[in-house]
N, C-alpha and C positions, 0 to 999 in steps of 0.2 A: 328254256334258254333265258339268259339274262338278257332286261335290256339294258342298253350299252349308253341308250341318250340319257338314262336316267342318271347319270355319273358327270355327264357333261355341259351341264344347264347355265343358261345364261346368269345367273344368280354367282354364279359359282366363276363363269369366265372374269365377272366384272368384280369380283374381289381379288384375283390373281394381277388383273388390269391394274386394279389404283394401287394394289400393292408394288407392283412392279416400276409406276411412275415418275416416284422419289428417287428410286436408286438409279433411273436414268438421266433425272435433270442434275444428280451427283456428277452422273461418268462426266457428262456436256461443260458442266461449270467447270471439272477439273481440267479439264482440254483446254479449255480455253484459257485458264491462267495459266498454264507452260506455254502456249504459244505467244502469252500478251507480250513478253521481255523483249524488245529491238536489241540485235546484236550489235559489239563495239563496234564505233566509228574507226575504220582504217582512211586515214589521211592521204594515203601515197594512189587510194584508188581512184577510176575516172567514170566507175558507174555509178550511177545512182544507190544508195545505201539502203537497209532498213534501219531508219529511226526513228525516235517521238515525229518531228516535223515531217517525214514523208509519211507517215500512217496518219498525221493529222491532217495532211491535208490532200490524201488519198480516201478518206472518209469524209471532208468535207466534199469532193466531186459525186459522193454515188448517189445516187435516184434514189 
């Protein structure tokens, strides 16, 4: 019989690891510049908006 751990070695998980790393702080970065844009100012509304000034000073309030 084959063994089977010899195919699966730490050596081997940690180059799949760092390779894999980049292409996820890709996906992270790209998500987050479509979400950066605040949508238009509608004028006629009476809630509160997203825009520069309320994410600016919705990030100045957090811990």
């Amino acid at each position: 019989m084959a063994d089977t751990k010899a195919e699966t070695t730490r050596r081997n998980f940690l180059k799949v690891a760092s390779a894999a790393v980049p292409g996820v702080v890709a996906v992270a970065a790209g998500t987050q510049a479509e979400a950066a844009a605040p949508a238009p100012v509608d004028l006629s509304s009476d809630v509160m908006q997203d825009t520069e000034h309320t994410r600016a000073y919705l990030e100045s309030t957090r811990f």
